[in-house]
TORKOL-4160 file (C-alpha; in steps of 0.2 Angstrom, whole numbers, padded with zeros to 4 digits, m for minus):
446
<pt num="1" X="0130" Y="0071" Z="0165"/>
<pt num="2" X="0136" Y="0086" Z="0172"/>
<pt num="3" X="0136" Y="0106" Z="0162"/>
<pt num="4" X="0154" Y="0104" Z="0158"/>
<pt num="5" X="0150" Y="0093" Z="0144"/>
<pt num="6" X="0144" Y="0108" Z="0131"/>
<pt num="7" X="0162" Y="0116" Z="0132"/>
<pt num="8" X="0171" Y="0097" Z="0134"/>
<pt num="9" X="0187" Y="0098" Z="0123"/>
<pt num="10" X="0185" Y="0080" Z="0120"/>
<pt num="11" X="0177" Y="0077" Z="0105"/>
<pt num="12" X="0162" Y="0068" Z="0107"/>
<pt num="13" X="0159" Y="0048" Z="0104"/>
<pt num="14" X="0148" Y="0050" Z="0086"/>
<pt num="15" X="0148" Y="0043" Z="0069"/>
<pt num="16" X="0159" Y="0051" Z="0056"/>
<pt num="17" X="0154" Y="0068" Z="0049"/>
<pt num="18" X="0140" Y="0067" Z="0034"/>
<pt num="19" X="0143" Y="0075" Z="0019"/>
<pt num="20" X="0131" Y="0088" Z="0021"/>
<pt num="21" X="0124" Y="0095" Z="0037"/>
<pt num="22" X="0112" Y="0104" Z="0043"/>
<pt num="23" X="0112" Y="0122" Z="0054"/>
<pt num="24" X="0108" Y="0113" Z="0070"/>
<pt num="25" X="0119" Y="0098" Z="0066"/>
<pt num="26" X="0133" Y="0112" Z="0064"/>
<pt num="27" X="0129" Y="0122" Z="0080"/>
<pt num="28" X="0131" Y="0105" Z="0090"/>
<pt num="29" X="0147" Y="0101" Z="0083"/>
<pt num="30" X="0152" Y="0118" Z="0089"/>
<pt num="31" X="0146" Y="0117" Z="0106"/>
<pt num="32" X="0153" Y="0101" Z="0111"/>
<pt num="33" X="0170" Y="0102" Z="0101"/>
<pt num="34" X="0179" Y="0119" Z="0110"/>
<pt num="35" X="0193" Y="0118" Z="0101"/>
<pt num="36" X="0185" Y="0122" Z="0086"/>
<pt num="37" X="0176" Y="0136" Z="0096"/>
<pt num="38" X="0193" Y="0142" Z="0097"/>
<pt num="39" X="0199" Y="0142" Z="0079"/>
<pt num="40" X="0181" Y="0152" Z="0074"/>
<pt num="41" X="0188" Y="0164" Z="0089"/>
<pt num="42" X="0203" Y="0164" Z="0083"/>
<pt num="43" X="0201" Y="0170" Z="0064"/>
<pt num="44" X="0185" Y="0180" Z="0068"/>
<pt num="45" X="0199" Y="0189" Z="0081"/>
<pt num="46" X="0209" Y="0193" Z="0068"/>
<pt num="47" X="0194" Y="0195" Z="0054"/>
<pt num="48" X="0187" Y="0209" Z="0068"/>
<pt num="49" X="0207" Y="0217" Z="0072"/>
<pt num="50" X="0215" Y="0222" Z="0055"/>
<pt num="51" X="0202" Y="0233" Z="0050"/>
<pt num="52" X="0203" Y="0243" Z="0065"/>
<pt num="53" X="0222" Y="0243" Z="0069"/>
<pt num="54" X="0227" Y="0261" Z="0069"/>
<pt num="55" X="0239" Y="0255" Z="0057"/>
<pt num="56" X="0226" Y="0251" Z="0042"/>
<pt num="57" X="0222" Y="0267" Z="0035"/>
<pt num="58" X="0207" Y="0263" Z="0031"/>
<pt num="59" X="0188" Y="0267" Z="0033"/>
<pt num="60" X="0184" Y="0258" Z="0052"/>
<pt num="61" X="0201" Y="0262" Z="0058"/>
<pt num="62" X="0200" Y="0266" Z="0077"/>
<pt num="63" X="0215" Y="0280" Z="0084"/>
<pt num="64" X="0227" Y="0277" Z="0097"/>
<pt num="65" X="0214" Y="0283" Z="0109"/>
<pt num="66" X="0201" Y="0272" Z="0104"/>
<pt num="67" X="0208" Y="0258" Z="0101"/>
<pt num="68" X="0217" Y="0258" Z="0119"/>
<pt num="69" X="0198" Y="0259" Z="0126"/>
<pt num="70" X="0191" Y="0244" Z="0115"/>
<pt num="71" X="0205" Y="0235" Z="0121"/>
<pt num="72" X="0200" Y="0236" Z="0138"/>
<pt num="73" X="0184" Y="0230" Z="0134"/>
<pt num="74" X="0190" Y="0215" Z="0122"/>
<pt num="75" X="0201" Y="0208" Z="0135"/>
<pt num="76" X="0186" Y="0208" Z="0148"/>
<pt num="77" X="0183" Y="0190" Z="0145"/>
<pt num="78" X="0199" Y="0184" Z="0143"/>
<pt num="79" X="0207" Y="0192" Z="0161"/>
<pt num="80" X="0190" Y="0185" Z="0167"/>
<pt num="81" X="0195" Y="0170" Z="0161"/>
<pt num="82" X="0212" Y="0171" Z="0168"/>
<pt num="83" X="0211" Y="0175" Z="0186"/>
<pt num="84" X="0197" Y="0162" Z="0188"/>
<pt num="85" X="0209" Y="0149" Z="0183"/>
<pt num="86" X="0222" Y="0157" Z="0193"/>
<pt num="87" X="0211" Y="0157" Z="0208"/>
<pt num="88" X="0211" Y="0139" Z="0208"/>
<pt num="89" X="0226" Y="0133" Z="0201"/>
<pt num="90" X="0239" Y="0132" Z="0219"/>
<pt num="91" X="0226" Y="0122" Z="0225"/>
<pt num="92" X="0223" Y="0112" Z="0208"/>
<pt num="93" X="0243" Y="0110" Z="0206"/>
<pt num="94" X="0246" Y="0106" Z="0226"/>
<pt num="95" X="0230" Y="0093" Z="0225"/>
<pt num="96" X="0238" Y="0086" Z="0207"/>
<pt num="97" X="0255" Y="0084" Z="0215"/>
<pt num="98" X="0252" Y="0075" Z="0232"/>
<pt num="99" X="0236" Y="0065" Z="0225"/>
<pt num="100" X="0247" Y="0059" Z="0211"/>
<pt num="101" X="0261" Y="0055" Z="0224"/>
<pt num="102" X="0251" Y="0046" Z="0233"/>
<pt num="103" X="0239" Y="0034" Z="0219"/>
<pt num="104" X="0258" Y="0028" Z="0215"/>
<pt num="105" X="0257" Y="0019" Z="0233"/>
<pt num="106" X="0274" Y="0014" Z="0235"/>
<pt num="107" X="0293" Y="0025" Z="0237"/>
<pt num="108" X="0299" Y="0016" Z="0223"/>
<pt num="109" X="0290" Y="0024" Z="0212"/>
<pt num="110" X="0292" Y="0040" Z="0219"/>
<pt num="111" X="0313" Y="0038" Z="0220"/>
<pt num="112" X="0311" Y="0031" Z="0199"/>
<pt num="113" X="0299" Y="0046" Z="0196"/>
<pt num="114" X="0312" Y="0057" Z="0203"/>
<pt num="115" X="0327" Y="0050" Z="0192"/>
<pt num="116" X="0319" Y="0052" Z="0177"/>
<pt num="117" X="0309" Y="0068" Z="0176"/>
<pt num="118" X="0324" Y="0078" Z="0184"/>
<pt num="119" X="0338" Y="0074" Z="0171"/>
<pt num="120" X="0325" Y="0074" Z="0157"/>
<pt num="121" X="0318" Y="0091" Z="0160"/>
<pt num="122" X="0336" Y="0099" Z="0160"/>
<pt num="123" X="0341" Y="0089" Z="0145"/>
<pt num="124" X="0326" Y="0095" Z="0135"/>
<pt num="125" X="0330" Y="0113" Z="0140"/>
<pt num="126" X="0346" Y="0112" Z="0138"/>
<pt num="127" X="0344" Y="0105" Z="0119"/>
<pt num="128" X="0331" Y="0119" Z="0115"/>
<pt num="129" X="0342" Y="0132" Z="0123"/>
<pt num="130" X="0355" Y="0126" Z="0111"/>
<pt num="131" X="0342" Y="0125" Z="0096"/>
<pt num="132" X="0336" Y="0142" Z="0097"/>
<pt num="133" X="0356" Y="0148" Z="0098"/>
<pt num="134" X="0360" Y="0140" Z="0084"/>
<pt num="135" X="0346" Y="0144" Z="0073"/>
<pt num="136" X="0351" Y="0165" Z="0078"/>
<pt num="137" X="0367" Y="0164" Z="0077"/>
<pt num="138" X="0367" Y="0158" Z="0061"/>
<pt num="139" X="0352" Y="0168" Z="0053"/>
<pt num="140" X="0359" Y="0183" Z="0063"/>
<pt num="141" X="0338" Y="0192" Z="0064"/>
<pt num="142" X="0346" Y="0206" Z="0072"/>
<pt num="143" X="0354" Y="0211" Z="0056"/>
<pt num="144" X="0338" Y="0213" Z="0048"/>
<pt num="145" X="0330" Y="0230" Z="0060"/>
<pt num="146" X="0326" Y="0244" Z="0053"/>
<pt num="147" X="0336" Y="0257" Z="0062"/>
<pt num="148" X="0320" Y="0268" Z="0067"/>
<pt num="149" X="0316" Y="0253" Z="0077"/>
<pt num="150" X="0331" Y="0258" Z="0091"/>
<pt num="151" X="0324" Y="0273" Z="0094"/>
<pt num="152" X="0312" Y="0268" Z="0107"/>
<pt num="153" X="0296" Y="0280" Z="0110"/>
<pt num="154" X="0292" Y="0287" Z="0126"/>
<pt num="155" X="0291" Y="0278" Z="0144"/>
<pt num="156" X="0297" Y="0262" Z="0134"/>
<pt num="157" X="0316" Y="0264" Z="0139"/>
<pt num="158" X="0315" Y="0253" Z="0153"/>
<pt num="159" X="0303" Y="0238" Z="0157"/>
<pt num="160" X="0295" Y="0232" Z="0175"/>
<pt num="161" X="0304" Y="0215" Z="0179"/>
<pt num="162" X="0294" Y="0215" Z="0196"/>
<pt num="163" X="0281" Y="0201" Z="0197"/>
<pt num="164" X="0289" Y="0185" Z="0202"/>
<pt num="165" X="0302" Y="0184" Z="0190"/>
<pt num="166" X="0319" Y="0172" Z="0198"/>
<pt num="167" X="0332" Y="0184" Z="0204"/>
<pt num="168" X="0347" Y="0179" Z="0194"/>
<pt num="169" X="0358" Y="0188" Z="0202"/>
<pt num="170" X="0357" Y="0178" Z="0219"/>
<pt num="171" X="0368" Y="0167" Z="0227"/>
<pt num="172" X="0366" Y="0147" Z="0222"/>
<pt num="173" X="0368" Y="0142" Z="0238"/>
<pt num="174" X="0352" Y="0156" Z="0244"/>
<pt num="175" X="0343" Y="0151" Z="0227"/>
<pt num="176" X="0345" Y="0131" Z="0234"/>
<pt num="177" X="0336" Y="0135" Z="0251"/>
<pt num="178" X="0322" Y="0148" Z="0244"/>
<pt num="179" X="0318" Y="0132" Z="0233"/>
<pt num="180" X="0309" Y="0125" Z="0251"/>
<pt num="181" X="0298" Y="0140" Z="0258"/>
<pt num="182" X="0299" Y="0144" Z="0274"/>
<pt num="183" X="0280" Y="0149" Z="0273"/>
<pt num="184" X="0267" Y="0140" Z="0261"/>
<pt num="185" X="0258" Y="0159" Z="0263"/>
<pt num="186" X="0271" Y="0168" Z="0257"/>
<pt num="187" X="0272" Y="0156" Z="0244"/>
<pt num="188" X="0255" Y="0157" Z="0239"/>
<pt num="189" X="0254" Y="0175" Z="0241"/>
<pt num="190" X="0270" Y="0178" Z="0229"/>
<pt num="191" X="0263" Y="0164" Z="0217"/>
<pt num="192" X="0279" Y="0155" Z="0219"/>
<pt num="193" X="0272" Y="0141" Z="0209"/>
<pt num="194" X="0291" Y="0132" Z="0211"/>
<pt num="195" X="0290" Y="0134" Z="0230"/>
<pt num="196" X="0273" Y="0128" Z="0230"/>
<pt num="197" X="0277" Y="0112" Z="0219"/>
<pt num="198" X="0292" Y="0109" Z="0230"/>
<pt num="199" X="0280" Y="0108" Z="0247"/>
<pt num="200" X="0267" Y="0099" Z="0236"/>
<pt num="201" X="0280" Y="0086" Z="0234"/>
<pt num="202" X="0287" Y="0086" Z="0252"/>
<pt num="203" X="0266" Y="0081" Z="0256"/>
<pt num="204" X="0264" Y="0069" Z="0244"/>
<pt num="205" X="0277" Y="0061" Z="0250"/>
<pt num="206" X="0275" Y="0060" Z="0269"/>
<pt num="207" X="0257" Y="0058" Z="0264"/>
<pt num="208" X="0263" Y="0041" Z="0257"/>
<pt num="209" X="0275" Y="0035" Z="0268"/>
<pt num="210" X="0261" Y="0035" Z="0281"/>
<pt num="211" X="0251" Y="0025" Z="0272"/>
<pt num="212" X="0232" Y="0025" Z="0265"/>
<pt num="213" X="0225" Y="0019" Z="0282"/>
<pt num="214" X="0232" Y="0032" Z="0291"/>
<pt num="215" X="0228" Y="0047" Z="0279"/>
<pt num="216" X="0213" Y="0040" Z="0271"/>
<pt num="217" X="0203" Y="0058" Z="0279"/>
<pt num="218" X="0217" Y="0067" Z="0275"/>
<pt num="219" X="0218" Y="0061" Z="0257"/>
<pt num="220" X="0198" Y="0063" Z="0254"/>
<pt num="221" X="0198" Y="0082" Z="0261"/>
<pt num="222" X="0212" Y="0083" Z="0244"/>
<pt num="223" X="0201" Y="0076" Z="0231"/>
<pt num="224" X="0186" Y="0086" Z="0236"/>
<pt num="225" X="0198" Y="0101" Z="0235"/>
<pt num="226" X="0204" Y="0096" Z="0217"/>
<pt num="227" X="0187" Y="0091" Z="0211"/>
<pt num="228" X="0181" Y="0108" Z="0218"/>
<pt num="229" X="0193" Y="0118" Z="0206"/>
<pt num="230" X="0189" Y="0109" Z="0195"/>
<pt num="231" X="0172" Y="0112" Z="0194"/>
<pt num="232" X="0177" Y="0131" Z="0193"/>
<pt num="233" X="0188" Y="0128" Z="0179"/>
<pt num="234" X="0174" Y="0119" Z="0169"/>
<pt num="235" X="0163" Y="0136" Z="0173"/>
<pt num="236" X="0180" Y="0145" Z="0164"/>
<pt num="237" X="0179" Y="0137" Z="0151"/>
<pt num="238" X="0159" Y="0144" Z="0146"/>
<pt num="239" X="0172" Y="0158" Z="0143"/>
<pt num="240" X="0186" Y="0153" Z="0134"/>
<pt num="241" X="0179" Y="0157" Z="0113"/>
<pt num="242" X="0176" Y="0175" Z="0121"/>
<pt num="243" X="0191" Y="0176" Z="0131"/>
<pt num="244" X="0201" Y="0169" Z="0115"/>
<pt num="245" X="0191" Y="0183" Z="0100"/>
<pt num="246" X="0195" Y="0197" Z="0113"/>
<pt num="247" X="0214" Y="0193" Z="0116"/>
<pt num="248" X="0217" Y="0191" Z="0098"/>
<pt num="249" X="0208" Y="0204" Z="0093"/>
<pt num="250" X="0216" Y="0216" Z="0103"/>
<pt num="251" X="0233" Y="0209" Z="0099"/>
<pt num="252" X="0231" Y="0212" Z="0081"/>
<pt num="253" X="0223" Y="0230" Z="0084"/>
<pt num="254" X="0236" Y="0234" Z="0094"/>
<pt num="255" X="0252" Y="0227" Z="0083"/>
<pt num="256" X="0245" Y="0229" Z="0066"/>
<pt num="257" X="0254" Y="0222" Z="0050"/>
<pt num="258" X="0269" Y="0236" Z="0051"/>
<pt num="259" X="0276" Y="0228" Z="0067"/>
<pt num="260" X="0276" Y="0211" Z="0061"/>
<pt num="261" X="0281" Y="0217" Z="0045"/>
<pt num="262" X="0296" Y="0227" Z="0054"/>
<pt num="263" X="0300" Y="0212" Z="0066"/>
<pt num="264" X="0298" Y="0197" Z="0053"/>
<pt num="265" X="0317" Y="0190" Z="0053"/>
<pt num="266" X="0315" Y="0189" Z="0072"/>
<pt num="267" X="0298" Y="0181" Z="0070"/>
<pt num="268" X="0304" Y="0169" Z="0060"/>
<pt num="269" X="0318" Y="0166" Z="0068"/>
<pt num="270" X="0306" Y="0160" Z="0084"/>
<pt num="271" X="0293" Y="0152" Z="0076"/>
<pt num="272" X="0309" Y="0141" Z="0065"/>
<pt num="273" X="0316" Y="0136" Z="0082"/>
<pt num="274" X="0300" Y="0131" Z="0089"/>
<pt num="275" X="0295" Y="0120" Z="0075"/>
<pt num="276" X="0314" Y="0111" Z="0078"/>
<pt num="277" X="0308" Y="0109" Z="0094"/>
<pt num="278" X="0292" Y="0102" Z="0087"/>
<pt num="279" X="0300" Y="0090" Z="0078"/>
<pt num="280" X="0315" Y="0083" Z="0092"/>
<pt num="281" X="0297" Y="0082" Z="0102"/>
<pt num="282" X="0289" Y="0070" Z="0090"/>
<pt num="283" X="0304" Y="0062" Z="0087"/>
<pt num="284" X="0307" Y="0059" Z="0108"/>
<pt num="285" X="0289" Y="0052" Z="0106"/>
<pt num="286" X="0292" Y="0040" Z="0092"/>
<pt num="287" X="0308" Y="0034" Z="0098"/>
<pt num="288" X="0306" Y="0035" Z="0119"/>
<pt num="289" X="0287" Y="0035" Z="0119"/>
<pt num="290" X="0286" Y="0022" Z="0106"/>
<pt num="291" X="0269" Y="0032" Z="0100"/>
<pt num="292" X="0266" Y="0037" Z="0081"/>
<pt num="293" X="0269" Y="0055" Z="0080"/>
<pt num="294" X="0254" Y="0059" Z="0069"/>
<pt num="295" X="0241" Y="0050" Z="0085"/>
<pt num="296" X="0251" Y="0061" Z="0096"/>
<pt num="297" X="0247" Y="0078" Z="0085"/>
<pt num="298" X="0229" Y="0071" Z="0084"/>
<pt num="299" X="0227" Y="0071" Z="0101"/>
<pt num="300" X="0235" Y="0083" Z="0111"/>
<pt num="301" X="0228" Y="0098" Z="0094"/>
<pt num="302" X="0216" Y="0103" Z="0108"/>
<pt num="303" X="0227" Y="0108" Z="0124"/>
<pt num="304" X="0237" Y="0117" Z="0111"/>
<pt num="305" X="0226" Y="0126" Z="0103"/>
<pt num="306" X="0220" Y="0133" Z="0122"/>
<pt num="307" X="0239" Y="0138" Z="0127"/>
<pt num="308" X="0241" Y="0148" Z="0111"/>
<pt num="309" X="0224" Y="0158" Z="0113"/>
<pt num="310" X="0229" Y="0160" Z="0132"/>
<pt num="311" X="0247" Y="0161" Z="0135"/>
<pt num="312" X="0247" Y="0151" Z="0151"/>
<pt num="313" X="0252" Y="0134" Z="0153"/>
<pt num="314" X="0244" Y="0139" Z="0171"/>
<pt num="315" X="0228" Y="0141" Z="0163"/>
<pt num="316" X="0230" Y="0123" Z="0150"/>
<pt num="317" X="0234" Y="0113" Z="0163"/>
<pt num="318" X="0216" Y="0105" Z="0169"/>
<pt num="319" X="0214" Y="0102" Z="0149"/>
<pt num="320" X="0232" Y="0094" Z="0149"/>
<pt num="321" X="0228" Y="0082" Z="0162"/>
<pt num="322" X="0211" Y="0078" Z="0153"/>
<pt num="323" X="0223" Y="0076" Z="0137"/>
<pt num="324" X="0235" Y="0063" Z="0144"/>
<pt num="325" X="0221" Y="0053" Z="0153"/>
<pt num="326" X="0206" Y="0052" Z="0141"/>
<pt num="327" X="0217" Y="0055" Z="0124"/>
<pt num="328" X="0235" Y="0048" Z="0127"/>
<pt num="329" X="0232" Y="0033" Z="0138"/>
<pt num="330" X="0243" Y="0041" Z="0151"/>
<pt num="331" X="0238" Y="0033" Z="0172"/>
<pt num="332" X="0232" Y="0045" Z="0182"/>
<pt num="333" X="0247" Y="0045" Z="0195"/>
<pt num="334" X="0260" Y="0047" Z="0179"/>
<pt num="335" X="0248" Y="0062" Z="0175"/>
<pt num="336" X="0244" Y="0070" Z="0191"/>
<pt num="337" X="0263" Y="0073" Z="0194"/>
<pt num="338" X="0271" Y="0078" Z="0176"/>
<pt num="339" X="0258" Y="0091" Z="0171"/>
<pt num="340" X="0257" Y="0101" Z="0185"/>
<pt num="341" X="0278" Y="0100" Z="0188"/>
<pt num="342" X="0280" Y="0101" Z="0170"/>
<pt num="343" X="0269" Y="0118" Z="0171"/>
<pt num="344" X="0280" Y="0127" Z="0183"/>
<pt num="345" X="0299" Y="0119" Z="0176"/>
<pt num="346" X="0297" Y="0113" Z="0160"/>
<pt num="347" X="0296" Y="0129" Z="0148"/>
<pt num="348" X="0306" Y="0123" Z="0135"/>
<pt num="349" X="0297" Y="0135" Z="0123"/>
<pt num="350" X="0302" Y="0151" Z="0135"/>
<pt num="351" X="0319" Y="0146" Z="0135"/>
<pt num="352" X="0323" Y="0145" Z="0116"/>
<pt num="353" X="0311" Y="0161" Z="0114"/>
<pt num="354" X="0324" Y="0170" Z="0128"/>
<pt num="355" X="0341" Y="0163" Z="0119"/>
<pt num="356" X="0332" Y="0170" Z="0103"/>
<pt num="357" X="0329" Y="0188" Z="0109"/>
<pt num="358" X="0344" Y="0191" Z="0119"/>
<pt num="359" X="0355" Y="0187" Z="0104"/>
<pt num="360" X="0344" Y="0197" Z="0092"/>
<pt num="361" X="0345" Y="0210" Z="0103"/>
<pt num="362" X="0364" Y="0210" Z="0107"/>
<pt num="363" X="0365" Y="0208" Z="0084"/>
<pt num="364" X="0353" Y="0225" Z="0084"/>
<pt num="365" X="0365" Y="0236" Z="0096"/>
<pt num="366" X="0381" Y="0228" Z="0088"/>
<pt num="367" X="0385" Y="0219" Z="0105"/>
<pt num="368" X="0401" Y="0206" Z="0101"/>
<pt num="369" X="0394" Y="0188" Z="0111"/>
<pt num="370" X="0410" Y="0181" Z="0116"/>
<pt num="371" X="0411" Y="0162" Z="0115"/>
<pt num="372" X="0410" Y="0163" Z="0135"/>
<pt num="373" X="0396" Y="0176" Z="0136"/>
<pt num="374" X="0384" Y="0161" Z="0126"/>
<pt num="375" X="0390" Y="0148" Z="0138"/>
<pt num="376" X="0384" Y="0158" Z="0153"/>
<pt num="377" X="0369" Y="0161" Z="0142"/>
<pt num="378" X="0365" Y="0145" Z="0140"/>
<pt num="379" X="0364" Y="0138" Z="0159"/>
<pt num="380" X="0356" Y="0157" Z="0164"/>
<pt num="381" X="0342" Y="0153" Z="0154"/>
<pt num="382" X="0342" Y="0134" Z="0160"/>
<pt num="383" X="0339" Y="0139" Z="0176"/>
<pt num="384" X="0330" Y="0154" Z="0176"/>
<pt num="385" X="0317" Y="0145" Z="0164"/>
<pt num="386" X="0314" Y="0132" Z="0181"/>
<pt num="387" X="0301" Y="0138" Z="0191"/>
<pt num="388" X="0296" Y="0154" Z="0179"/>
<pt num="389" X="0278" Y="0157" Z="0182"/>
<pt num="390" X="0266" Y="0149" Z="0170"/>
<pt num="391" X="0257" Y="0166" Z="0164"/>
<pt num="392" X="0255" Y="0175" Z="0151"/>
<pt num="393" X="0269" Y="0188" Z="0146"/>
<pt num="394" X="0282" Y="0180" Z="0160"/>
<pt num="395" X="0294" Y="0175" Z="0144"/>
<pt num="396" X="0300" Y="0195" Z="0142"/>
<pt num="397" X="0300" Y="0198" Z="0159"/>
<pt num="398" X="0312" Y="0186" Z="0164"/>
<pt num="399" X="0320" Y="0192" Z="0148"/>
<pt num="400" X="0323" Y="0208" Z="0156"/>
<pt num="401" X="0332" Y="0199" Z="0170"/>
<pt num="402" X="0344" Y="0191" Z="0161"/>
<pt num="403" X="0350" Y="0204" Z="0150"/>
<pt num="404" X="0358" Y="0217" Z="0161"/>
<pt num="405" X="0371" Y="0203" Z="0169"/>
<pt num="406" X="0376" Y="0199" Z="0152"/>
<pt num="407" X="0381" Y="0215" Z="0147"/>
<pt num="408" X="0366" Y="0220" Z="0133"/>
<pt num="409" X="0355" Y="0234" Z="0133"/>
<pt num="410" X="0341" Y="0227" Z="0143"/>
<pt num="411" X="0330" Y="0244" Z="0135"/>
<pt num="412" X="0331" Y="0234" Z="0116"/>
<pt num="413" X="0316" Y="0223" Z="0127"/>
<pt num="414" X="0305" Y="0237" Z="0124"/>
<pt num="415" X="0306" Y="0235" Z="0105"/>
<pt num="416" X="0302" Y="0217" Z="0106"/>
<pt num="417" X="0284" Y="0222" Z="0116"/>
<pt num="418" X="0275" Y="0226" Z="0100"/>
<pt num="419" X="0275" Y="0206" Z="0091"/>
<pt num="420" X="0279" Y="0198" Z="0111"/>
<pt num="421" X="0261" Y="0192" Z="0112"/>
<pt num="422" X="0260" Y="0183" Z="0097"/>
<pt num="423" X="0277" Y="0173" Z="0100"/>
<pt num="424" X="0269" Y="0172" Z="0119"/>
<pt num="425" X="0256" Y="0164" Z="0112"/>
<pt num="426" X="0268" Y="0150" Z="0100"/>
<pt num="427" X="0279" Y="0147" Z="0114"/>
<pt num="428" X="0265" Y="0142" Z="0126"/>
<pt num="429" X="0259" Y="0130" Z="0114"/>
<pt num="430" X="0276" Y="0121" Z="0114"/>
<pt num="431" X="0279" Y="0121" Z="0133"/>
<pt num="432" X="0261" Y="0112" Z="0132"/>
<pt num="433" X="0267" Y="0099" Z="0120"/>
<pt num="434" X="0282" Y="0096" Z="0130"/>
<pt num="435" X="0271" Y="0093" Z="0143"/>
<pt num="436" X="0263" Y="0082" Z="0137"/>
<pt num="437" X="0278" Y="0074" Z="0128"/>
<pt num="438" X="0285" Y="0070" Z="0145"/>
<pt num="439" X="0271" Y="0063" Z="0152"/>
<pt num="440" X="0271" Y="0049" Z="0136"/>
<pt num="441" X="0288" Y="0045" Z="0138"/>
<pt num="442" X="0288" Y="0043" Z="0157"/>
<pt num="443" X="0272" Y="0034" Z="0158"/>
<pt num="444" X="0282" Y="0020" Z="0149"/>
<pt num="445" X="0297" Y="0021" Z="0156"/>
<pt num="446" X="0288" Y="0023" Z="0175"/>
């Protein structure tokens, strides 16, 4: 058994829980469950962040000062933790696509695979697109700012939309070709995880119109790439409690309970379209998936739990796969294709969070949405939420992108910077499920 195993997220194979345990019957439960490593991150995040927001008042607050250097050192782990998952993950989503391309060993598969995910992807976007509009328009969160709030502090009047963010503005028909790079470096140097899924797809398949016999070196060069990141993620994971306390804990020092407070009607107005989303998930599962909803939360708590605490679906995606194999029942080659493309297009949770912000924003500087401004709304954040890279904090920089074509003050982005993490974190957590949603459904109609 290899060292993995202490951090596995898979529970382990015991008999239930006594009544009462002891310390060192506690401390293995803890150790080999990471998710509930996670949640004791999680509340002792916050336990350790209120009390020393500058916002508190009280005896242990830190100043601005301070609590900007704390930070630094609080997020140690969790960057740690994220660029080791991002060193590995274009050769862990390349390896997942072609392998999974390849187990399904015949072009039927592929062309059926092809006909379903496309359309179902668009449609589920589309439908949280038009959940999280409804939901703003009707509660109207903008209304709700205090106006101190628009008067942005210092150095905050405009945000950096460099970093990988789709150019909205370009032509379709240039938009179309840059989907096939013309350079697999480039790509990987620009972290163009959509131009990297696109070649990984072009691979897999030539890879198995050839045939096993012809690429069987070819084909085993792959698996040792993928089980070598791998490995390296299971050494990531020894960090993920630390990583998951530190980010949480400098979220909550650095946002403190005003700015939520301030921002509540525009929180809730997130968080109420993500639980819809939630739902029209478990109901797709029930009715497509034809799997009870409850075994389905049950199972998939864990991968959850991880893209909330991190904010990447980039850095979830080993434990997702794990999820859908060990957890779900899903086969390998349904697995190995839907995560790692559901990573890089499937952000269902971004979208509606985008919709959201840009109507909030537009109710907060008293910009009229004309019945024809929404509709090109709606398909700008349908495609711009394809291909958006699965990172932490990409949400409000594509944010900033969209804004400026459709005529609102792209500046009211600063104001949202205070609370973004948190609904970072939620909207994570539901690109995740979708994730794995798909992967359910399509494993019983593939």
């Amino acid at each position: 058994m290899n060292r993995f195993v202490p951090v596995s997220v898979m529970p382990s194979e015991e008999s239930p829980l006594r009544q009462s345990l002891s310390i060192r019957e506690v401390s293995a439960l803890i150790r080999t469950r990471l998710w509930l490593q996670i949640i004791i991150a999680m509340v002792l995040g916050v336990a350790v962040g209120l009390p020393l927001s500058p916002e508190s008042g009280g005896p242990l607050a830190l100043n601005g000062d301070t609590a900007a250097a704390l930070g630094e050192w609080l997020t140690l782990p969790g960057a740690l933790f994220l660029n080791m998952i991002q060193m590995v993950v274009i050769p862990l989503v390349a390896t997942s696509i072609i392998l999974g391309l390849t187990s399904a060993g015949d072009a039927d598969f592929l062309r059926r695979a092809a006909v379903r995910i496309v359309p179902y992807f668009v449609a589920t976007t589309t439908v949280a697109v038009l959940i999280g509009l409804g939901l703003s328009l009707w509660l109207r969160p903008g209304d709700y700012v205090q106006q101190d709030l628009l008067t942005l502090p210092p150095g905050q009047a405009s945000v950096d939309i460099a970093g990988g963010a789709p150019q909205i503005g370009a032509g379709l028909a240039d938009t179309i070709a840059n989907l096939i790079p013309a350079s697999i470096s480039a790509a990987s140097l620009h972290s163009n995880m959509l131009q990297i899924v696109v070649a990984s797809v072009f691979a897999g398949a030539a890879i198995a119109a050839l045939g096993r016999a012809r690429t069987a070196t070819l084909t085993g060069l792959l698996e040792s790439v993928q089980q070598v990141s791998l490995k390296i993620v299971g050494w990531a994971m020894f960090l993920a409690p630390a990583a998951v306390f530190g980010l949480i804990a400098d979220f909550v020092i650095r946002a403190g309970a005003t700015a939520l407070a301030g921002m509540s009607a525009y929180i809730f107005t997130v968080l109420a379209g993500l639980a819809v989303l939630l739902v029209f998930y478990l109901l797709l599962v029930a009715v497509l998936g034809r799997t009870s909803p409850l075994h389905f939360l049950k199972q998939v708590g864990g991968a959850q739990l991880l893209a909330f605490s991190t904010s990447s679906s980039a850095a979830t995606m080993p434990l997702s796969l794990k999820t859908a194999e060990d957890r779900l029942g899903v086969k390998p080659e349904v697995a190995g294709v839907i995560i790692p493309l559901g990573a890089t297009v499937n952000m269902d949770g971004t979208a509606l969070y985008q919709v959201v912000a840009a109507v909030f924003i537009a109710q907060m500087f008293g910009v009229q949405m004309e019945p024809a401004t929404l509709a090109l709304l709606i398909v700008t954040v349908v495609g711009a939420s394809i291909g958006s890279p699965s990172t932490p904090g990409v949400g409000i920089v594509i944010l900033a992108t969209l804004l400026g074509g459709l005529g609102i003050p792209a500046e009211g982005v600063a104001i949202l910077l205070g609370v973004d993490r948190l609904l970072d974190m939620s909207r994570t957590a539901l690109n995740v499920t979708g994730d794995l949603t798909a992967c359910v459904i399509m494993n019983r109609w593939l």
